[in-house]
Steps between C-alpha positions, in 0.01 A plus 500: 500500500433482880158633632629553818553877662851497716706752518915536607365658779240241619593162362333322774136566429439332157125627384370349194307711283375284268347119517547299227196372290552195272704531165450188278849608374675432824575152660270370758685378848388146595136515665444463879237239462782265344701486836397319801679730704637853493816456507515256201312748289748817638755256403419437171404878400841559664650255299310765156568797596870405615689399841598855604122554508409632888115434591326789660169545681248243501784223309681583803282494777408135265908451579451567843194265570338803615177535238424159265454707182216464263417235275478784225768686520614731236696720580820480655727751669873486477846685480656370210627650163291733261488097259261373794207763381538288172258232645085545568446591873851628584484777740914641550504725821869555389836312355655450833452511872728523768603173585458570898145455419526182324385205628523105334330200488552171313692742261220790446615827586221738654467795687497483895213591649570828613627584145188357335280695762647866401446366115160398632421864625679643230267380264165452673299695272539217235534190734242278641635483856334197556785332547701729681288506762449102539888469502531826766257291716683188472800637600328707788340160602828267509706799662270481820342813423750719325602664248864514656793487240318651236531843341402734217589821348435789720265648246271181514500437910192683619351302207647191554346546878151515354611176283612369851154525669339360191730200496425462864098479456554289240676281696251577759223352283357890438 
């Protein structure tokens, strides 16, 4: 069963309820710290969890060469079926997105950035936005200064501003 809270009406704005702690009777995913890079280790969790498997948040913005990841990493957010929450550290926002906000890379599916920004906002209560913000500073840095070409759900924009600023003082070196 999904933790997520989506509605008919709202289908967009995936909120998780519920992180998942460790169940010694679930499958682990392979560990970060066995990859050189990120993508190898998205690959091969991809290559677990199953092909139709589409990375969100921080495994995208990974995706994206936007935020290097963590050598720790645990959990991992995805759209995929209800089977993926069958493995230690699987975080399902939902079992499908729409695939205008699909992006690929070396054959990993993820979430454009946009997309994994509203998910971001969506569920900020429970996220470390760490790495949003890096990857929201890296883009404002290599697009001269703008956020141009991005966009969120109306519902998150005056906080997504304040997430702007942020990324900018970061980038700002305060």
């Amino acid at each position: 069963m999904n933790t997520y809270a989506g509605t008919a009406e709202d289908p967009v704005n995936r909120r998780t309820v519920v992180l998942p702690g460790y169940d010694p009777r679930k499958q682990d995913l392979p560990k970060r710290c066995d990859y050189l890079g990120a993508l190898s280790w998205l690959k091969a969790v991809r290559d677990t969890i199953g092909n139709e498997t589409v990375f969100a948040l921080d495994e995208a913005l990974m995706c994206m060469g936007l935020f290097g990841g963590r050598t720790d990493e645990y959990l991992v957010w995805v759209y995929a079926d209800d089977n993926a929450s069958s493995y230690n550290g699987v975080v399902v926002l939902g079992n499908s997105v729409s695939p205008h906000c699909v992006a690929e890379k070396d054959g990993i599916r993820y979430t454009d950035l946009s997309r994994t920004l509203t998910d971001a906002l969506a569920n900020e209560t429970i996220l470390d936005m760490q790495g949003v913000t890096e990857a929201l500073s890296r883009y404002y840095y290599t697009n001269s200064g703008s956020f141009a070409g991005l966009s969120v759900a109306p519902e998150y924009q005056e906080r997504f501003d304040r997430l702007a600023e942020e990324a900018i003082r970061y980038y700002n070196g305060g």
